[in-house]
N, C-alpha and C positions, 0 to 999 in steps of 0.2 A: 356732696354731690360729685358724681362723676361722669365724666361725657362718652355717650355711646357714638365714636367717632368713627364715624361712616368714610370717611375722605382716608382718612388711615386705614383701616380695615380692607376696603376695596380696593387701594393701592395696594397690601398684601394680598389681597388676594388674586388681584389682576395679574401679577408679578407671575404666580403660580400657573394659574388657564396661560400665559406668553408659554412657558416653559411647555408645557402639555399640547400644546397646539403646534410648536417647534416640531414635538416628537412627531405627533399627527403626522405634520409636512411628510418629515424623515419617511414613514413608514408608509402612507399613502400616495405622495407624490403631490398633492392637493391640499389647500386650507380650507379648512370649517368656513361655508358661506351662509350667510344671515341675508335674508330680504324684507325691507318693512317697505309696505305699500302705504301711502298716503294721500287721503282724498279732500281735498279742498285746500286753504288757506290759513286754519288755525296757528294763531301765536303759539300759542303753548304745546302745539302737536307737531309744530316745526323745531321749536326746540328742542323739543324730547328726541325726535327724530335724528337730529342731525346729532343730536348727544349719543347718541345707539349707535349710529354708524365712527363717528370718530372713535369711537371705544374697541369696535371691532379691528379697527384699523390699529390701535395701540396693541393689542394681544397678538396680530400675529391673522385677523380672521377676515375672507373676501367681505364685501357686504355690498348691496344692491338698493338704494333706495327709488322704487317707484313712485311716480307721481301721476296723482288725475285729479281733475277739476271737480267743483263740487254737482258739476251736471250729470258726472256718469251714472250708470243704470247699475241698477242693483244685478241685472242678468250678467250685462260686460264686466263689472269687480268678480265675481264667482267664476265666471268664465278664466278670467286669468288666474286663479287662484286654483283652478282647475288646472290650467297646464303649467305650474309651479309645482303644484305637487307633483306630477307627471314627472318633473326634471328631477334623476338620480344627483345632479351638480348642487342641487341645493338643500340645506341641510335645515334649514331653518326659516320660518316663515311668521313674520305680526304682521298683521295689520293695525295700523295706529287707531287708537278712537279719541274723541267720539267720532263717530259719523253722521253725515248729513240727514235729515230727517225720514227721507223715502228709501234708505237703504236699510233693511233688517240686522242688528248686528247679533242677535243672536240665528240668526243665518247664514252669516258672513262667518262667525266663530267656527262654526258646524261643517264649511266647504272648508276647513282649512283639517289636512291630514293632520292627524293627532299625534303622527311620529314625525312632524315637523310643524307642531304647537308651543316652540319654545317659548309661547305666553304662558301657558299652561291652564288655558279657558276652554278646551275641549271639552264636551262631556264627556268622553272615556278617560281621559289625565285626572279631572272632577272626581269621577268614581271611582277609578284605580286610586288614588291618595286617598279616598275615606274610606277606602278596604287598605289602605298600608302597604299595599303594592306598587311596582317600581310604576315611574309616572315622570313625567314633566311637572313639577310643582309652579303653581304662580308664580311671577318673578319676586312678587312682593314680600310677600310670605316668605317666600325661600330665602331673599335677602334679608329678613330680622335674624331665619333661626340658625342664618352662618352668621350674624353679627352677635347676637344669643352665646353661639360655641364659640367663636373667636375670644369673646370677652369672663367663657368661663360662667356665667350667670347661672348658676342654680336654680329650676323650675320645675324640680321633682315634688309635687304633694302641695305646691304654691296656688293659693286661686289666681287664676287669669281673668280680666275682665276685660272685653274687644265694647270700644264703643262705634258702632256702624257694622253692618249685617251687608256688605256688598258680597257680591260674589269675585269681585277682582282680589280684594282683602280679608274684611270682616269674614265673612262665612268660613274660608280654607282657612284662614288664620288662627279660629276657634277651634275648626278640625286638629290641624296640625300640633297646636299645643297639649288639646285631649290625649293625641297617641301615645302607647306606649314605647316613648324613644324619650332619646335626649339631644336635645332640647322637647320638652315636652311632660305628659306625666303632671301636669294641671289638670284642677278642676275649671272648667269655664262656663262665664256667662257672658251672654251676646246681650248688649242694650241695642235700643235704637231709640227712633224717631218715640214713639209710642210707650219706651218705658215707664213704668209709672216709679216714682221716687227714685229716678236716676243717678240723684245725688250719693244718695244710700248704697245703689248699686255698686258705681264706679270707689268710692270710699274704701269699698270690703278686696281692692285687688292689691293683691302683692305685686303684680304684674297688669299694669294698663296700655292696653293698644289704641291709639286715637286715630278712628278712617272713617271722622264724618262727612269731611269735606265742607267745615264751617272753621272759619278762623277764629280762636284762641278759645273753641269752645270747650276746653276741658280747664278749668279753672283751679285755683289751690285749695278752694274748701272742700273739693271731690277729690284728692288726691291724699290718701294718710302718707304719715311718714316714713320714710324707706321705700317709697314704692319703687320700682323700675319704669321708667314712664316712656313709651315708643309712641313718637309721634308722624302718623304717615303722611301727616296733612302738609297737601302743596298749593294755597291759595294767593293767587298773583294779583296785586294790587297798584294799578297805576303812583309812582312814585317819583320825585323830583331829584330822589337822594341816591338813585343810582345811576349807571350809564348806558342801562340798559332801558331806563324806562318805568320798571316793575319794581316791585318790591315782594318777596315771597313769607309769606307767614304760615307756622304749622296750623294745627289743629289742637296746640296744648299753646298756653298761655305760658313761656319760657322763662321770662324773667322772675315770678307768683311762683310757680311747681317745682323749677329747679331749687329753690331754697329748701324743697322737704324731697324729692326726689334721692334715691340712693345712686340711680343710673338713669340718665336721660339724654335723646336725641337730641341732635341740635334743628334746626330749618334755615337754611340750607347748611348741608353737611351730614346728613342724616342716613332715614331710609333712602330716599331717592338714590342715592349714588351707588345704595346696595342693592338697590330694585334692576340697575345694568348688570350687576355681576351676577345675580341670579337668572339673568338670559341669557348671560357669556357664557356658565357653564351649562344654562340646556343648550344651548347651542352645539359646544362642544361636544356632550354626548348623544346629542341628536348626529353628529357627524362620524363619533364611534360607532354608533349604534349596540349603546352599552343598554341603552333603557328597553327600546324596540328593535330587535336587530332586524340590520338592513337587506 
């Protein structure tokens, strides 16, 4: 078994976006600015948050974090999202979720311009990537298949099996492996919730993605051997054993699957930390405007 390390990977890579964002400066006069808006008081969306922006801050990139209470109106979030897109200064715009119950967020996804969706949850980014055209890719997604190309993995003619069907993950993730590229060039199959013989399913992948968002639910009897095993899962668990409080567990049972695993994520240390680096470069190009020009 070999570790698909995320903490190395993304320090190379972050090394590179410093370097290119330097040049940015040089040639623009300005750095790549990121703005993530954040609504209420969630634990785990304050730390993501604040992990987004210290990051921007390491590369070289402005960043803006807004904040509003969990009372604001669905009309005032779009409204400001409305005069963010307006601002040529900003390059780059998430909004965190989840969101509070009365705010729409496939609404909220929809006011946010799609050439500064460096989530890459627009439906035109959505569509553009499953016709193979340039796009803002998911962050998530984009950060397996530069961790994929960084480590060399071969996944030409490979079945892929994604276990969860989100549209944050699951769903582009099934896309992007289909395409004809490389990384990619899999046959895929999406389980979910409602699979029937799951077991069976997840067994037959060369290549298994875990985004159900259920702790250690990808077990070693579902896993053959050799498989490549990406685990996206980030489930936080009140804990006495660390200093923060939590305790973080994937979505593959780590200790069971890396003994038959060829390549596998760790939690923490994983996707997560490639899921930044796949916003720091739409960021980036959001700010060349290499994808949509500006």
């Amino acid at each position: 078994m070999q570790l698909l390390d995320g903490k190395a990977v993304s320090a190379k890579i972050k090394e590179d976006i410093k370097q290119e964002a330097a040049n940015f400066l040089k040639e623009s006069g300005r750095k790549p600015h990121l703005v993530a808006i954040l609504v209420g008081n969630d634990g785990g969306s304050e730390t993501y948050v604040a992990s987004k922006m210290r990051n921007c801050e390491m590369v070289g990139f402005d960043s803006t974090n807004i904040r509003y209470g969990v009372d604001i109106s669905e009309e005032e979030l779009i409204a400001k999202i409305q005069e963010i897109n307006a601002d040529p200064a900003i390059d780059g715009l998430i909004v965190q979720l989840p969101l509070p119950p009365h705010i729409d967020p496939e609404k909220i996804t929809e006011a946010i311009d799609y050439r500064k969706d460096v989530d890459g949850f627009h439906p035109v980014n959505l569509g553009r990537m499953q016709r193979n055209l340039p796009c803002f890719i998911p962050a998530t997604p984009y950060g397996i298949l530069l961790m994929l190309d960084h480590y060399k993995i071969d996944t030409a003619g490979k079945k892929a099996v994604i276990v969860g069907r989100s549209n944050i993950v699951g769903s582009p993730m099934s896309i992007l492996l289909a395409r004809n590229t490389q990384p990619g060039n899999c046959t895929v199959t999406v389980t979910h919730s409602r699979t029937q013989n799951l077991r069976e399913e997840v067994l037959q992948g060369d290549i298994v993605v875990a985004a159900i968002g259920k702790k250690n639910f990808v077990t070693a009897d579902m896993v053959k051997e050799g498989a490549v095993v990406i685990d996206v899962g980030i489930n936080r668990e009140v804990s006495d054993e660390t200093k923060s409080g939590f305790k973080l567990y994937g979505d593959v049972d780590f200790d069971a699957v890396s003994q038959k695993a060829s390549w596998i994520t760790p939690v923490p240390g994983g996707v997560g930390l490639m899921t930044i680096v796949g916003l720091l470069k739409n960021t980036l190009e959001a700010a060349r405007g290499t994808i949509y020009k500006n």
